[in-house]
C-alpha positions, 0 to 999 in steps of 0.5 A: 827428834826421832829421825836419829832411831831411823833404820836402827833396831830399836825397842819402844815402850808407850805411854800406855806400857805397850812394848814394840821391837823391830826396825824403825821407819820414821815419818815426818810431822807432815805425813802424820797431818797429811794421813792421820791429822796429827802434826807429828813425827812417828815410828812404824813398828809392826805395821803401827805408826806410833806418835811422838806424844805416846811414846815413853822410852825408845832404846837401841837394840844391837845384834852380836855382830853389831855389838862386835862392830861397836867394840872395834869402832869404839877401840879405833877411835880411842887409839885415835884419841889417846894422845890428843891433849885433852881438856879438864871440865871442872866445878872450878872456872881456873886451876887454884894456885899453889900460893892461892889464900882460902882453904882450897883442901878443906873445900876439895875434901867437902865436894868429895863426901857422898852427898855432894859427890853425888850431886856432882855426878848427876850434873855430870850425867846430865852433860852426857845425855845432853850431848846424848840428845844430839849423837850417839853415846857408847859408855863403858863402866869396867874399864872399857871391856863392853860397851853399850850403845845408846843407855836408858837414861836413869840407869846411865845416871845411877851407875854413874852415881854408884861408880866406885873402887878401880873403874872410870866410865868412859863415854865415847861420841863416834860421830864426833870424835869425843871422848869423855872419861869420869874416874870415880874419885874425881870430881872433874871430868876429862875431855878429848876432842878433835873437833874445835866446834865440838870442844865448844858445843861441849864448853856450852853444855858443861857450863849449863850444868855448872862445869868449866872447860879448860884449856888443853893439856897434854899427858905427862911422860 
């Protein structure tokens, strides 16, 4: 799991509060049973080697030139996303028809009060980092003007909750060619993929936190 910070600037925080910063070098299970008797992986930092179990948060650091980098990666791949039919992750399995019985309003009106909204956006952030365990994440909360790579978990997931007024997030997976957009009145979020056997990753993971994948759509013009 910590082969994925291999290389990268990084800054990681111990069980014990100490804070370390710098490039990381990441040894296998193997070498830490072979040299320290402690069949596990870890990162070297400052001539330490800190193990798997003691390390609390690890979190990417970018450079400005890095981070200039990442803008114009994460603007090319959206230019090459944002014709592609998409897909609709909802709290619904299929689309309600028009001629449908129940109280569909009545129901839609309850999932947007506050407290489900909410409840709703945290399912919705789990997603995320979920796939976020797997490839790098760039999000985006104003509207795609700075991005951030790589977000501490619960503070991706509070300003996901609190996404309010004319502002969608945007989450981006470069290695994968995904785009991932939440708008702040919506419950559903809006898939694109270019990737088959990415769309059904994603399909898996959406339905373990009660999220249905849709067939693809394409934008009306």
């Amino acid at each position: 799991m910590l082969s994925r910070y291999d290389g990268k600037k990084i800054k990681l925080i111990t069980t014990d509060g100490e804070v370390f910063e710098g490039f990381a070098e990441v040894f296998p299970p193997g070498y830490g049973l072979d040299v320290f008797d402690i069949e596990e992986e870890s990162i070297l930092l400052d001539e330490t080697h800190i193990f798997l179990s003691d390390i609390d948060k690890i979190e990417v650091l970018s450079s400005p030139a890095s981070g200039e980098a990442m803008d114009d990666q994460c603007s090319e791949l959206i230019k090459s996303l944002i014709d592609l039919p998409y897909r609709i992750a909802d709290i619904l399995p299929i689309p309600v028809p028009n001629d449908a019985g129940g109280q569909y309003f009545a129901v839609d009106k309850y999932f947007r009060k506050p407290v489900q909204m909410k409840r709703i956006r945290l399912r919705q952030a789990e997603v995320l980092l979920k796939l976020n365990c797997y490839y790098d994440m760039a999000v985006s909360f104003d509207n795609c003007c700075s991005w951030q790579l790589n977000p501490d978990p619960k503070q991706f997931a509070d300003s996901l909750c609190s996404l309010s007024g004319n502002t969608f997030m945007r989450a981006l997976f470069p290695s994968k060619d995904v785009m991932i957009d939440i708008n702040h009145c919506e419950t559903f979020m809006t898939v694109t993929s270019s990737m088959e056997r990415m769309t059904d990753f994603i399909r898996r993971i959406a339905f373990s936190e009660g999220f249905f994948l849709g067939e693809p759509q394409t934008a009306d013009i």
